[in-house]
C-alpha positions in Angstrom: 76.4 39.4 2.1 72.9 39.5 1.5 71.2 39.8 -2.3 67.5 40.0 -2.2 67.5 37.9 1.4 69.5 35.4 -0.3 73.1 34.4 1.4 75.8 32.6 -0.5 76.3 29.0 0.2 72.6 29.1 1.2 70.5 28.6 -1.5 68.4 25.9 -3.4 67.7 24.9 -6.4 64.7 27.6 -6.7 66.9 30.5 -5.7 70.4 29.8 -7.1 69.8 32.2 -9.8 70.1 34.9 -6.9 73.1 33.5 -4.8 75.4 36.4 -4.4 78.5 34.6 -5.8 80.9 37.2 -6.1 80.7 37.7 -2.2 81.8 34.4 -0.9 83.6 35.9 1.8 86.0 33.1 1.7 88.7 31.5 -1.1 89.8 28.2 -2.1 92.9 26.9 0.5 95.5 26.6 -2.3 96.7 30.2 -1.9 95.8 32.9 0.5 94.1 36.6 0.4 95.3 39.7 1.5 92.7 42.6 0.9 94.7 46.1 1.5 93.6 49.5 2.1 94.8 51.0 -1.0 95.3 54.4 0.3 97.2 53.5 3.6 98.6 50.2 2.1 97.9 48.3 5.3 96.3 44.8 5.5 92.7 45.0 6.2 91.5 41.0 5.9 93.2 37.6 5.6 92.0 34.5 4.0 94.3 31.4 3.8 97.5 29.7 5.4 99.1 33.3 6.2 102.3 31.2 8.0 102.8 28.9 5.1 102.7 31.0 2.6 104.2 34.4 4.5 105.5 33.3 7.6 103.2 35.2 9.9 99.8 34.8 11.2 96.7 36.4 10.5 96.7 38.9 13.3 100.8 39.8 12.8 99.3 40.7 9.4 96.2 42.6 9.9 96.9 46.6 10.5 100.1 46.0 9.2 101.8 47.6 6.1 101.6 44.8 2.9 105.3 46.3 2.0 106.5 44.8 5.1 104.9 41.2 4.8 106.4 40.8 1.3 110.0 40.6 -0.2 111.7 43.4 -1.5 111.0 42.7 -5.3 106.7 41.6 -3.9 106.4 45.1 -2.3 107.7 47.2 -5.3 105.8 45.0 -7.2 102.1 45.7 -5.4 103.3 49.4 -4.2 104.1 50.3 -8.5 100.5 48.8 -9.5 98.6 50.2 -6.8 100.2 54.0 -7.5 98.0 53.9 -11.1 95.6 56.7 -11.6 92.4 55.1 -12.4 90.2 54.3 -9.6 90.1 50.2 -10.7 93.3 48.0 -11.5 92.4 44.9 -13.6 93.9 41.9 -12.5 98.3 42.2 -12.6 100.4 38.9 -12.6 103.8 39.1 -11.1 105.7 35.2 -11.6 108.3 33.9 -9.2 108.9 36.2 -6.5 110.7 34.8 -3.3 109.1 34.3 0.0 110.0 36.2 3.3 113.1 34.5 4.2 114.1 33.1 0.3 112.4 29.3 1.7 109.9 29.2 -1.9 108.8 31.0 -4.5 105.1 32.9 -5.2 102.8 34.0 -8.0 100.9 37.3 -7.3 98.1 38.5 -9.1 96.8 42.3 -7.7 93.9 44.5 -8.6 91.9 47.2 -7.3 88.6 48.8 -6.8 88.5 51.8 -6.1 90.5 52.2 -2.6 90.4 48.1 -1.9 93.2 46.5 -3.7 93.2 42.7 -3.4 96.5 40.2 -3.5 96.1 36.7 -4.7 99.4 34.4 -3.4 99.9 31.1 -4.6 103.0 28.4 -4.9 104.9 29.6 -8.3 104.0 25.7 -9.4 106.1 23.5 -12.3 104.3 25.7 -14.8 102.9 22.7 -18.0 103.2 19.3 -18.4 106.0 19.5 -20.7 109.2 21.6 -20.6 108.6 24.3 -23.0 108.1 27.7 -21.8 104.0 29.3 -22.2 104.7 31.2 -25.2 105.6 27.9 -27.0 102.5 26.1 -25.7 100.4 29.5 -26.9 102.0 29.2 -30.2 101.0 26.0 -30.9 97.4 26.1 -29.5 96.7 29.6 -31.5 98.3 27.6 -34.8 96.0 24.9 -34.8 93.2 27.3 -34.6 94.3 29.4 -37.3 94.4 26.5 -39.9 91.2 24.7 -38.9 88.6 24.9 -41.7 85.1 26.1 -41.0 83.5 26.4 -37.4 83.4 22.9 -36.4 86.4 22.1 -37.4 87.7 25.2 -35.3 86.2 23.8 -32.3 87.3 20.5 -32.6 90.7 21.6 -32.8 90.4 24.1 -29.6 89.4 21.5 -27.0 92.3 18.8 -28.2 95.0 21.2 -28.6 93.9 22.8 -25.2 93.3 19.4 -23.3 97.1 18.0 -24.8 98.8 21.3 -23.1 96.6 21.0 -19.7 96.4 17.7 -19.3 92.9 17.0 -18.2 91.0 14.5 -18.9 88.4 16.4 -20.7 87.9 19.5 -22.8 84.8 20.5 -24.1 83.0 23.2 -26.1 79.9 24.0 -24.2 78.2 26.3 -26.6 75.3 28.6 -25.7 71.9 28.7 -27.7 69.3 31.6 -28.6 67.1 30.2 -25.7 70.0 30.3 -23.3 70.1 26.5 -22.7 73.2 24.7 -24.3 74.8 22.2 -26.2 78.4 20.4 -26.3 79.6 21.2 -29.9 83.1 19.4 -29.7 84.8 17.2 -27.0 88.2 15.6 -26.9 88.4 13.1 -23.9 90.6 10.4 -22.5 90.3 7.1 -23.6 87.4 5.2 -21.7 85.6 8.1 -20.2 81.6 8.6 -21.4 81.4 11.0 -24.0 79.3 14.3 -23.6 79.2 15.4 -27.2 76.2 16.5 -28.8 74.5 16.9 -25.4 71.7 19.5 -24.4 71.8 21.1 -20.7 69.1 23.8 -19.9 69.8 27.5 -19.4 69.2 27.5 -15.4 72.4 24.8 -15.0 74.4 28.4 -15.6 72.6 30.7 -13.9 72.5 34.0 -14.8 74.8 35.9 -12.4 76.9 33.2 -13.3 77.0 33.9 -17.0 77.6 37.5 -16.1 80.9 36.7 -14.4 82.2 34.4 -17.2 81.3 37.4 -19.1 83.2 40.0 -17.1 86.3 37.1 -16.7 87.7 35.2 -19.6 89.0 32.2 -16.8 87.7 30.0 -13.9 89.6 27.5 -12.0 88.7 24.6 -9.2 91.6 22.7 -8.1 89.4 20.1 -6.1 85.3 19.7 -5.7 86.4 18.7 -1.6 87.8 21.8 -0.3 87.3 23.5 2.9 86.3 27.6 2.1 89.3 29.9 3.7 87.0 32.7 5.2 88.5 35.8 5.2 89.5 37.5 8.5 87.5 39.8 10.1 84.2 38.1 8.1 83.7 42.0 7.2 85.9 45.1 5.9 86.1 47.1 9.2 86.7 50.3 6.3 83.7 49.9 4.7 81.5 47.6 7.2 80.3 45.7 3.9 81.4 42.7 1.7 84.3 42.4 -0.7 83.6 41.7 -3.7 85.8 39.2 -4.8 84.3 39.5 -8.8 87.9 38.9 -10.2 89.5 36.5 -7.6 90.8 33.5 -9.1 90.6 32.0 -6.0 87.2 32.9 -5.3 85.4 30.3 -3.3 82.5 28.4 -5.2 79.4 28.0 -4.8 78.2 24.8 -2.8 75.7 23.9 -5.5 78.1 24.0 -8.5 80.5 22.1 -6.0 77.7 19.4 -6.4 76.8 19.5 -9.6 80.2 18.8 -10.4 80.7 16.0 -7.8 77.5 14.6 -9.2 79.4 13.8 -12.4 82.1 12.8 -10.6 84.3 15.7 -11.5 87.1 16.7 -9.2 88.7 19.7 -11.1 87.9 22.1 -13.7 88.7 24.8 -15.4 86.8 26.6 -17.9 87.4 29.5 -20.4 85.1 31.9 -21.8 84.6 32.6 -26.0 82.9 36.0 -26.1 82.5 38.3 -29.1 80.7 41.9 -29.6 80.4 41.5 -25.9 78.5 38.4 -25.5 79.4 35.5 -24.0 79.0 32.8 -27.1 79.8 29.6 -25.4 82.7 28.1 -23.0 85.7 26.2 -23.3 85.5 23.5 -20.4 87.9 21.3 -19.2 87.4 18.7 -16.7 89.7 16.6 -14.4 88.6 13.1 -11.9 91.6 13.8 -9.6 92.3 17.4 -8.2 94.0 19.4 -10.2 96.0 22.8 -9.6 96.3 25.0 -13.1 99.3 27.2 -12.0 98.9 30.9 -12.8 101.3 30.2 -16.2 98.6 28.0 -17.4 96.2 30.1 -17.0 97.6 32.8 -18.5 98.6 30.6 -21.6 94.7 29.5 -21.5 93.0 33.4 -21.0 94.8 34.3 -23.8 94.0 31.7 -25.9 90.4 31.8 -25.0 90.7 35.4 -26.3 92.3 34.4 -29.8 90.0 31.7 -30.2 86.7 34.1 -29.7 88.3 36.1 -32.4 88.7 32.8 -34.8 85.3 31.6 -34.0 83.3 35.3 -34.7 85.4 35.2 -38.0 84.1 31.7 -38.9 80.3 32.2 -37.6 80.4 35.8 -39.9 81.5 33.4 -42.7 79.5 31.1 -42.2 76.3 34.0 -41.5 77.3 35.7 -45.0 77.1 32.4 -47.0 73.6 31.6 -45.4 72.6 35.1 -46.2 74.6 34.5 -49.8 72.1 31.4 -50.1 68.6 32.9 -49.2 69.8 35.9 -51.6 69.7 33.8 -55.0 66.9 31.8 -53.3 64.7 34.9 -53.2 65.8 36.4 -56.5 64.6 32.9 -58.4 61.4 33.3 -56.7 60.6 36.8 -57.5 61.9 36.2 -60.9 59.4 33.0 -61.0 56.6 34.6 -59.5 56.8 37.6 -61.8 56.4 35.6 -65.3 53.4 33.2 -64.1 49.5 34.0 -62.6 50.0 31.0 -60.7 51.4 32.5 -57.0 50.9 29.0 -55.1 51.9 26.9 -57.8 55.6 29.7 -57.8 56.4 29.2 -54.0 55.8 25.4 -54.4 59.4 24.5 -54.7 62.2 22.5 -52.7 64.2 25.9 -53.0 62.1 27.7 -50.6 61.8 25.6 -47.8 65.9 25.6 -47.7 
């Protein structure tokens, strides 16, 4: 778990730009780990209640085959995604499978590297606030977008349309700059809470790695700042004698010094969504929550794929927006050639209100 001699969860705040955080070795307690041999299909490691959530403990688990541990409908599930050709699986969501034994119902989301396939198992959750299925709630957030005028506007638009179908209590746009520090370009919050708009934050509060994997993941989620890290059983893959890296997790544990940060503005739950165009990550749609706050794998979905369409509104709009500038400067420097070609007097042609626009 080491990164140039730096462990994660053991850092400060002159080497957090090095903590390994994609090899936590541990997720957060809400749902539980399963990391499988992809070749054998047996368990390798465990993190989280195994008995709640499967009925058996960790060591019934380990060396066994995953088939066994989950129903009928879970096993063909994992044992169909797993059987793809190429050597990694993105991340698979499977809704509302039963439990061993038909006691609850699960979410699974699966995906592979290589030979290590890892299965995410959580509660399937009352899915949104109201009682309208996700592809209604995506509907309506993508058409608010779509008929916003101009880039702030857009924005606007994104974080209350997204913060009325989540219910937090905040939603912001937290949009990056050329020097890598950033600003909060639109915020819709409940009523009495301090407003963040318009705010600056410098480029080390998201460290780099981090930006990488909001770069490589459209979707982050912490159900509570005061949660005790499920370690994963054995600490290492006894495969590979190394570190799994849990990159794509949604369950990923976090690191203890975001943990703060958050706690330090009295956040308890957040959630925040990547925009990212031509490969870049342009800013991040963040919502915050003062009470814990699970964001069932529906939600999530709904709020992935919404991140995704609003990237594609806001590239449109900044390309607009880019073309009239461009459109602008153009006449600009045609009056000036045009007024510098028909005089002697160079300085006394540049002096204008014009050029300095």
């Amino acid at each position: 778990m080491t990164v140039g001699a730096v462990r994660f969860g053991e850092v400060d705040l002159t080497t957090c730009d090095r903590e390994p955080i994609h090899l936590p070795g541990s997720i957060q307690p809400h749902g539980m780990l399963l990391v499988i041999d992809r070749q054998t299909m047996t368990v390798e490691q465990v993190a989280g209640d195994s008995l709640r959530f499967l009925g058996l403990a960790p060591a019934a688990l380990l060396g066994s085959d995953v088939t066994n541990t989950l129903d009928p409908a879970g096993a063909a599930f994992v044992r169909d995604t797993l059987r793809a050709a190429t050597p990694n699986v993105r991340p698979t969501l499977f809704f509302g499978v039963p439990a061993r034994g038909g006691a609850s119902m699960l979410n699974l989301t699966l995906h592979a590297q290589d030979r290590t396939a890892l299965l995410e198992i959580e509660d399937a959750l009352v899915s949104l606030p109201a009682p309208v299925s996700p592809l209604v709630q995506l509907k309506g957030l993508v058409a608010a977008v779509q008929h916003s005028v101009g880039l702030d506007d857009c924005l606007a638009v994104a974080a209350a349309a997204i913060r009325q179908m989540t219910g937090f209590d905040r939603a912001m746009v937290y949009r990056f700059l050329p020097d890598g520090a950033g600003v909060v370009s639109a915020e819709d919050l409940k009523e009495g809470l301090e407003s963040f708009l318009g705010l600056h934050y410098p480029a080390s509060d998201i460290p780099r790695q981090a930006r990488e994997l909001y770069r490589r993941n459209w979707l982050r989620a912490i159900a509570t700042v005061e949660y005790d890290p499920a370690p994963l059983v054995p600490a290492l893959n006894p495969r590979t004698g190394g570190d799994i890296d849990m990159s794509d997790c949604d369950l990923r544990s976090v690191s203890p010094i975001h943990l703060e940060y958050l706690r330090n503005m009295g956040v308890c739950a957040s959630l925040s969504v990547s925009i990212i165009f031509n490969d870049r990550l342009w800013g991040l749609l963040v919502l915050h929550h003062y009470a814990p706050r699970i964001v069932p794998a529906e939600v999530r979905v709904v709020c992935e794929t919404f991140g995704q369409i609003l990237s594609l509104q806001i590239d449109s709009k900044v390309q607009a927006s880019d073309a009239l500038l461009r459109d602008d400067a153009r006449v600009i420097r045609d009056a000036l050639v045009a007024r510098c070609s028909q005089t002697a007097d160079f300085a006394g042609s540049i002096a204008s209100p014009e050029l300095l626009k």
